[in-house]
N, C-alpha and C positions, 0 to 999 in steps of 0.2 A: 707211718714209721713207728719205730718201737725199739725197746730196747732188749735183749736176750736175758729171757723167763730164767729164773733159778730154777724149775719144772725145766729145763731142756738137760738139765742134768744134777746130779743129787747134790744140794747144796752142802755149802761145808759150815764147821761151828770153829773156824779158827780165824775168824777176823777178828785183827788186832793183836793175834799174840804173837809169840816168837817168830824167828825165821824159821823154817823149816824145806826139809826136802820130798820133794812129790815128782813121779816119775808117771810119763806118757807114754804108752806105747802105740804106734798107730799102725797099723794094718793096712795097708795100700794095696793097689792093683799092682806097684812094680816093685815098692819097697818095704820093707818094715823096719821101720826105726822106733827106739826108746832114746828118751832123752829124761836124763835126769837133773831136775831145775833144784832154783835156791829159791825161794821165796825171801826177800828182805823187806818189809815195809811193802807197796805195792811195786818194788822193782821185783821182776823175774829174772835170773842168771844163769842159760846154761853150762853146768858145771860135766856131764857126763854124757856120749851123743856116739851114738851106736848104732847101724842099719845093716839089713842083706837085702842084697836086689835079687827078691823070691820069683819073684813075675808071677804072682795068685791069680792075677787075672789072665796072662797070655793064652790067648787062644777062646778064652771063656765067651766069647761075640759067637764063634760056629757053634760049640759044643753047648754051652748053658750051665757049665760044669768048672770049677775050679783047676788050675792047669797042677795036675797030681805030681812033679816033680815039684810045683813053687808051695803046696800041700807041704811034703816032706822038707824041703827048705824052712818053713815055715814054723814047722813043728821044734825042729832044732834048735833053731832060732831062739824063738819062745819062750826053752824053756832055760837058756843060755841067758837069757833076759831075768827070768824067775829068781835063779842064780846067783847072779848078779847083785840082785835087790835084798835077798835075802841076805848079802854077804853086806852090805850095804847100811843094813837092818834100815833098809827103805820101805815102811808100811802103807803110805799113803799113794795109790796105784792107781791109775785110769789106764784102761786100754780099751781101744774105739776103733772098729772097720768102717771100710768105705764101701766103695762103690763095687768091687768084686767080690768081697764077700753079702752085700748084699742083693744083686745083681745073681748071681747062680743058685740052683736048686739044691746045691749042696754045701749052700754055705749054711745055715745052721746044724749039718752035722760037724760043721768043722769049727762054729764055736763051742758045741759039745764037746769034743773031742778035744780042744783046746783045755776047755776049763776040766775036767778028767785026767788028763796029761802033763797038763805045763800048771797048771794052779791060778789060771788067772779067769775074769770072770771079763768077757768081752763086750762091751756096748753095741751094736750096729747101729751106725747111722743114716736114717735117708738122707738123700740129695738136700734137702734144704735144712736141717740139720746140720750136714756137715759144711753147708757154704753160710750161715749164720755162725756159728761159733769160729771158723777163719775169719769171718769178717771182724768179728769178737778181738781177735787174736792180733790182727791189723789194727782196729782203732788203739788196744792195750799197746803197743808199741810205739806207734804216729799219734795218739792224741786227737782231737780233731781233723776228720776228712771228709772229701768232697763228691764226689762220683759211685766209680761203683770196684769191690774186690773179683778178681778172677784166681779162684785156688784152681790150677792146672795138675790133676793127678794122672795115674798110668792110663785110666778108664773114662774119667767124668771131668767136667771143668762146670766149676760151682761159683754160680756168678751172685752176690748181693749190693743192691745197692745201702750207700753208705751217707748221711747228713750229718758232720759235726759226732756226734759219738751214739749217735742212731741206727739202727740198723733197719733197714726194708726189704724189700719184698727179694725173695731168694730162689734161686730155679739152677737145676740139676740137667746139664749137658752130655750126651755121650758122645764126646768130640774129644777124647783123650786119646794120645797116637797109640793106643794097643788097641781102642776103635775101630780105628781108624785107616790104621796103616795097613789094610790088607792087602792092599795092590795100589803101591804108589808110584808106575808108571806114569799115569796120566793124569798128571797136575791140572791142567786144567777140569777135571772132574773131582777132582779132591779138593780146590777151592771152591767149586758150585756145592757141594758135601758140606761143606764148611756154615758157607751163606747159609743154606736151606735152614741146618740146624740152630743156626745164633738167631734166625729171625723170630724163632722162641724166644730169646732174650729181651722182646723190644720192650715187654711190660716192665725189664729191669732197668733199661738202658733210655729209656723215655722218662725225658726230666731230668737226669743224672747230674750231678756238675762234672767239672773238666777232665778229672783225673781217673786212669785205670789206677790201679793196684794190683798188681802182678804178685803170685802166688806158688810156690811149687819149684819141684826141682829144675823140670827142665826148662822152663824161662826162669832159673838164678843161672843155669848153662848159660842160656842168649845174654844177660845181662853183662857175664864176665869175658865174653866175646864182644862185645860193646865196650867194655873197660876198655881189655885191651887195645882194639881197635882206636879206640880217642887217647890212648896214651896216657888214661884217667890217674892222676897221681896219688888215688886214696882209694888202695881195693878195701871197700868195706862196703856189701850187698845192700844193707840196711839202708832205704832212702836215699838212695842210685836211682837218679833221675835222666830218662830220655824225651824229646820230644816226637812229634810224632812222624817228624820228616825220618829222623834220626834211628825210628823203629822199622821204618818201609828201608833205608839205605842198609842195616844189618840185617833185615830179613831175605833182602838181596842177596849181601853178601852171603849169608848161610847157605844161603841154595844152591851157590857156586864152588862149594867148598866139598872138597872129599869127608868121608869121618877120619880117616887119617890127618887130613890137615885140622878140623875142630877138634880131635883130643888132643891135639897139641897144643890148644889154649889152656893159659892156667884157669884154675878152676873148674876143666871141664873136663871129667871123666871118658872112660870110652863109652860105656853105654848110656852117659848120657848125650854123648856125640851123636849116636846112632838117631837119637830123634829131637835133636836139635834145629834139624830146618824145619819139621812139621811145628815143633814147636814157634817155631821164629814167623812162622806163615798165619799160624792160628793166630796170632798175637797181631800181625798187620792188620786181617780182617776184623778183629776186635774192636782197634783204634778205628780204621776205618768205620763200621759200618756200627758201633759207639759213639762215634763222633768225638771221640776224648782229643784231650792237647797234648797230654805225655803221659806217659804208663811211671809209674816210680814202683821200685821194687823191696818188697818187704818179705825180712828172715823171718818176722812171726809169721802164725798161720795156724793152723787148727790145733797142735797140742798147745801152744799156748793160751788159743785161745781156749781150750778145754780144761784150765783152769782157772782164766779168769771167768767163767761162764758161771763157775761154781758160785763164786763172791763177785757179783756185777760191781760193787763198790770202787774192787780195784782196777777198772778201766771206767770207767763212768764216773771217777772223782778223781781231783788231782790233775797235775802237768807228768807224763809219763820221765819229762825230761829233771824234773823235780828231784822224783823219786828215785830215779841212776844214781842221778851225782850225790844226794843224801845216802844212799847204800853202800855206793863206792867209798866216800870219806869216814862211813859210821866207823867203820874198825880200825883207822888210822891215827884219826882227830881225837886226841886229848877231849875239844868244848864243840863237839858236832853241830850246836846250835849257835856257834858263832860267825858261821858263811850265813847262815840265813839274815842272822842280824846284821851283818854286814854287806847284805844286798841291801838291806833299808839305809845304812848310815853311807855307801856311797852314792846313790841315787840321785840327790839333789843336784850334784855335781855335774851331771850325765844329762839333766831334762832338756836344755838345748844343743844336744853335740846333734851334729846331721845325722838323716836317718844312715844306716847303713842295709839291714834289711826293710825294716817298716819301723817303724815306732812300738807297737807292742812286742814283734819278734823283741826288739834291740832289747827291750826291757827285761824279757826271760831270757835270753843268752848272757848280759852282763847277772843275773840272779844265779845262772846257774855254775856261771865261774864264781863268784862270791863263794856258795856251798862247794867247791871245788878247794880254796884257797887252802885249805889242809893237808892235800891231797900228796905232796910230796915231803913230806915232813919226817918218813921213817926212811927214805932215801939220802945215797952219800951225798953231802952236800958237793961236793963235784961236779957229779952229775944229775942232780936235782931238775934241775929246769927240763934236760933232755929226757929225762926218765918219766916226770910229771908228765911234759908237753904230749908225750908219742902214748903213753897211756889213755889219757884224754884223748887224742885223734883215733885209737884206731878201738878203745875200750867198748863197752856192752851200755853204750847211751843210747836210749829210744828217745823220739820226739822231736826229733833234730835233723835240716839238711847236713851235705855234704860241708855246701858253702858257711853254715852255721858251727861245725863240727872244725872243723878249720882255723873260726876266728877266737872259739872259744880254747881251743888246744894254744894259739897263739900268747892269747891274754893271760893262761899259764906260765907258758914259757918267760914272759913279762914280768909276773907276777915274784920268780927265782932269779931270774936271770936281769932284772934292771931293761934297760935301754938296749945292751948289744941283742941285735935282732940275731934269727937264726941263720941258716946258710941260706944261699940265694936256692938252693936245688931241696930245701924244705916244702913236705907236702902242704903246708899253711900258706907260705908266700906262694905256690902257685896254683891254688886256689882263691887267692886273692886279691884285689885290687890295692893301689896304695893308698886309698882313704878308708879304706876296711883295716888294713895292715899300721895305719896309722891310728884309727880310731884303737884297736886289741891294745896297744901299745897304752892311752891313755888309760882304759880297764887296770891292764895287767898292773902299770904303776900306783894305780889309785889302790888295788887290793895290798899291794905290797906296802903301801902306808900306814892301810888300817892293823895288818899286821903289825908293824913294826910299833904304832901308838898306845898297843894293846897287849900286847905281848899274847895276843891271839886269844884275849878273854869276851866276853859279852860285860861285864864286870864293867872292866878299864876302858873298855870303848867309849860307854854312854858316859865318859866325863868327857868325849872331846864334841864338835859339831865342824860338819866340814859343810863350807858354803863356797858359791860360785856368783858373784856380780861381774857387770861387762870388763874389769878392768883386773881383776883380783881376785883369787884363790883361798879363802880366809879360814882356818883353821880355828876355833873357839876353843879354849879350854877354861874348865868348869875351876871356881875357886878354890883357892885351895891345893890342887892339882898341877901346877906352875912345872915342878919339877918333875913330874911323869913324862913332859917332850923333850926328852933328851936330843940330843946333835944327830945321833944315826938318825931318829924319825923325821927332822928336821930336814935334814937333807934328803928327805924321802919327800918331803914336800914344795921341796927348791924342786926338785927332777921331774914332779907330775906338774904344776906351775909351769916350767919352761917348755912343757910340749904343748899345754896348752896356750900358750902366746899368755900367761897371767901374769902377776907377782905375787907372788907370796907375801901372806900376811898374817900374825898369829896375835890374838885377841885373850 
C-alpha cells in the first residue's frame, strides 16, 4: 500500500496559504463537467458545477474513434468553460480525460485541438491513475476507509483498493454501460460479461475490508432511487449508506422499472435513467463477487481528488470533519479558536455518558459541534436554532455518517434553542434513537453554557473548570472571577445538571 506520489501530478507551492479558487475540468466518456472549488484550510467547497452530456466516448468500443458529434459538443463546451474562468479570473486550472479520450486513436488530436482552440492544456489519464486520485478524492472527503473505491464512468469503472488513508493496487475496467450496453437483450449474458470482467479485480478485491465505495454518476442515480425508495429523511449523497441485501433488493427493483418511471425519481435525470439498471446490476455483482457488507456513497471523486493529489498533506493529515466545520465557522466567528477550545473544556463532563456511536466517533462528533458553536451567530435570533440546525444537517461536511450528521445538526439546535426539542417530523429525531436524541440534548446544553460563561471568548473560559463526579455537576471558578457567573450562565447550568440526573454546584 502507498500513498498518491506528488509525481502523479504537478505539485502545487500553496500549502498553508490563503483560500483560494481552483477549477477541475474532467473530460469523461458521457460527461464533461468543470467544477469550480474554494479551497479553505484543508476543506474543499464546491462553489460553481457545470457539465454537458457530450457522449465522447459513445460508439467509440466499434469504431476506435471518438463519437464526432460529442467532438463538437465538446469543443463548445470547453471553451464556455475557458470563459467562464476567465471571467472568474480563475488561474489555477486542471483539466484531466479519462477513459475515452484515452481509449481512441483520435484522442490526442483532440487534446491538440483542444489546447489550440479552447486554451486549456489537457492531462490524460491511464486507468490507474485515474482510479488512484478518485480514491485520493474519497479518502480527502471520508477520512479513514476500509475496502475498496469503484469510480463508475461512461466507459471504464476504476477500482482501488483503500486502508485507512492508504491507497493500493488500482486496475482499469471497461464495464462502463457505453461498453457495454451494446445489445442488452440478453441479461443473462450481460451478467456472465460482467463476472468475466471483474474477475480481473480479484488482485483488488483480495484482502479488501468490508466496504465498496461507490463512485460516479450513474450509481449517485441508484443511490437516490434507494433514498427514495427507504423514505430516507436526509437527501444528502455524501455517505449514503446501503447494505448489501439492500443493494441486491434496488437492483431488483431498477430492472423492473421503465426509464419513464426512474426519471421520475428525484435526483435522477433522463439520461441518467437510461443506464441506471446496468448501472444498479454492475453494483450487485461488485458487492457480490467483493464480498463487501455495504457500498456507501461518496460526492468526492476524481476532481477532488485531483487536487488534493497535488498537496498529499490535505488528505493524509487532519479529520476531514475538522476541517468543514473550522471553514464553515472561520467567516462567521468573531474567536474561530474558541470551538476548539471549548471541545477540550467540555470533555471532561462527557467521559462517561454511554457510547452513542463508539467512544472515539462520540469524541469527534461532540469536537466538531464545539467548533460549530459559532456557527449561527450572524442569524435572526428567531430563527437561529432552525437556521444553524438545517445548515449543519444538510451543509458541505465530509467525514461524517448520515446518523452522525443528524446528532450533530441536533446538538446545534440545543445549543440555540435550550431544551425545546425540534418537531417530531424533524430529519434529526428521525434519524435517531431516543438515547442519541437524549445524549445531542446533553452536548447542545453543555455548548450553550460554555458560551454563555464566556461570552464566547478563549480568554474568559480558562477562568472557569467544569467537572462531573457521580452525584454533581461542579462548575470551578477561578479567584477573583466570582462575578463573571452571572444568573443567565447559572441557570445554564441548573438546565445541563437536570438532564443529566446531577446537582449543581459552583466552587
Amino acid at each position: 500500500m502507498s500513498t498518491l506520489a506528488q509525481a502523479d501530478l504537478p505539485a502545487a507551492d500553496h500549502a498553508g496559504s490563503a483560500a483560494r479558487n481552483i477549477a477541475v475540468i474532467d473530460i469523461g466518456s458521457n460527461s464533461i463537467r468543470m467544477v469550480l472549488f474554494r479551497l479553505e484550510g484543508r476543506a474543499l467547497f464546491p462553489m460553481f458545477n457545470e457539465k454537458t452530456m457530450a457522449g465522447l466516448g459513445r460508439g467509440a468500443g466499434e469504431t476506435g474513434l471518438l463519437n464526432p458529434e460529442g467532438v463538437a459538443a465538446a469543443i463548445r463546451t470547453l471553451k464556455r468553460f475557458r470563459t467562464l474562468l476567465d471571467a472568474k479570473q480563475v488561474t489555477e486550472r486542471h483539466a484531466v480525460a479519462t477513459a475515452a479520450v484515452r481509449a481512441t486513436t483520435d484522442g490526442p488530436a483532440f487534446v491538440e485541438r483542444v489546447r489550440e482552440e479552447c486554451g486549456l492544456e489537457i492531462r490524460v489519464l491511464s486507468g490507474e491513475e485515474e482510479g488512484r486520485l478518485s480514491a485520493a478524492g474519497v479518502v480527502a472527503g471520508m477520512g479513514d476507509c476500509d475496502g475498496v473505491t469503484g469510480d463508475l464512468g461512461g466507459s471504464s469503472l476504476e477500482l482501488t483498493r483503500i486502508s485507512g488513508r492508504e491507497l493500493g493496487p488500482a486496475i482499469s475496467l471497461q464495464v462502463g454501460p457505453l461498453a457495454m450496453l451494446k445489445d442488452n437483450s440478453d441479461q443473462e449474458a450481460l451478467r456472465k460479461a460482467i463476472d468475466d470482467a471483474l474477475r480481473n479485480a480479484e488482485p483488488v478485491f483480495q484482502g479488501s475490508g468490508p466496504v465498496f465505495y461507490a463512485v460516479g454518476g450513474a450509481w449517485r442515480a441508484f443511490a437516490h432511487l434507494a433514498m427514495a425508495g427507504e423514505d430516507h429523511p436526509l437527501h444528502v449523497l455524501h455517505q449514503f449508506e446501503l447494505s448489501r441485501d439492500d443493494v441486491f433488493k434496488y437492483a431488483d427493483f431498477a430492472a423492473a422499472q421503465s426509464e419513464s418511471s426512474l426519471s421520475s425519481t428525484p435526483g435522477v435525470s433522463s439520461k441518467r435513467a437510461a443506464m441506471l439498471p446496468y448501472a444498479a446490476q454492475l453494483l450487485r455483482r461488485v458487492m457480490k463477487l467483493g464480498k463487501f457488507e455495504r457500498v456507501v456513497f461518496s460526492a468526492n471523486g476524481l476532481r477532488e481528488g485531483v487536487i488534493y493529489a497535488a498537496e498529499p498533506r490535505l488528505y493524509l493529515e487532519g479529520d476531514p470533519l475538522f476541517a468543514a466545520a473550522e471553514a464553515m465557522v472561520s467567516a462567521v466567528s468573531p474567536e474561530p479558536a474558541f470551538g476548539v477550545r471549548l471541545a477540550e473544556w467540555i470533555e471532561p463532563v462527557f467521559e462517561t455518558e454511554p457510547e452513542i456511536f463508539s467512544r472515539d466517533r462520540d469524541r469527534v462528533v461532540r469536537a466538531a459541534a464545539a467548533r460549530l458553536t459559532d456557527y449561527g451567530v450572524r442569524m435572526h435570533p428567531d430563527h437561529r436554532a432552525d437556521l444553524a440546525s438545517n445548515q449543519v444537517l444538510f451543509g458541505p461536511l465530509s467525514g461524517i455518517s448520515h446518523r452522525e450528521r443528524a446528532f450533530l445538526a441536533l446538538a446545534i439546535h440545543h445549543r440555540y434553542q435550550g431544551k425545546k426539542p425540534p418537531g417530531e417530523e424533524s430529519a434529526c429525531r428521525r434519524l435517531l434513537d431516543d438515547e442519541a436524541e437524549g445524549a445531542a440534548l446533553r452536548l447542545g446544553l453543555a455548548l450553550r453554557l460554555g458560551a454563555a460563561l464566556s461570552g464566547r471568548t478563549v480568554e474568559l473560559l480558562d477562568h472557569f473548570r467544569l467537572e462531573r463526579t457521580p452525584n454533581e455537576l461542579v462548575l470551578r471558578v477561578a479567584k477573583g472571577m466570582e462575578d463573571t457567573a452571572v444568573e443567565r450562565a447559572l441557570h445554564r447550568l441548573d438546565q445541563l445538571a437536570g438532564v443529566m440526573d446531577l446537582k449543581a454546584a459552583v466552587l
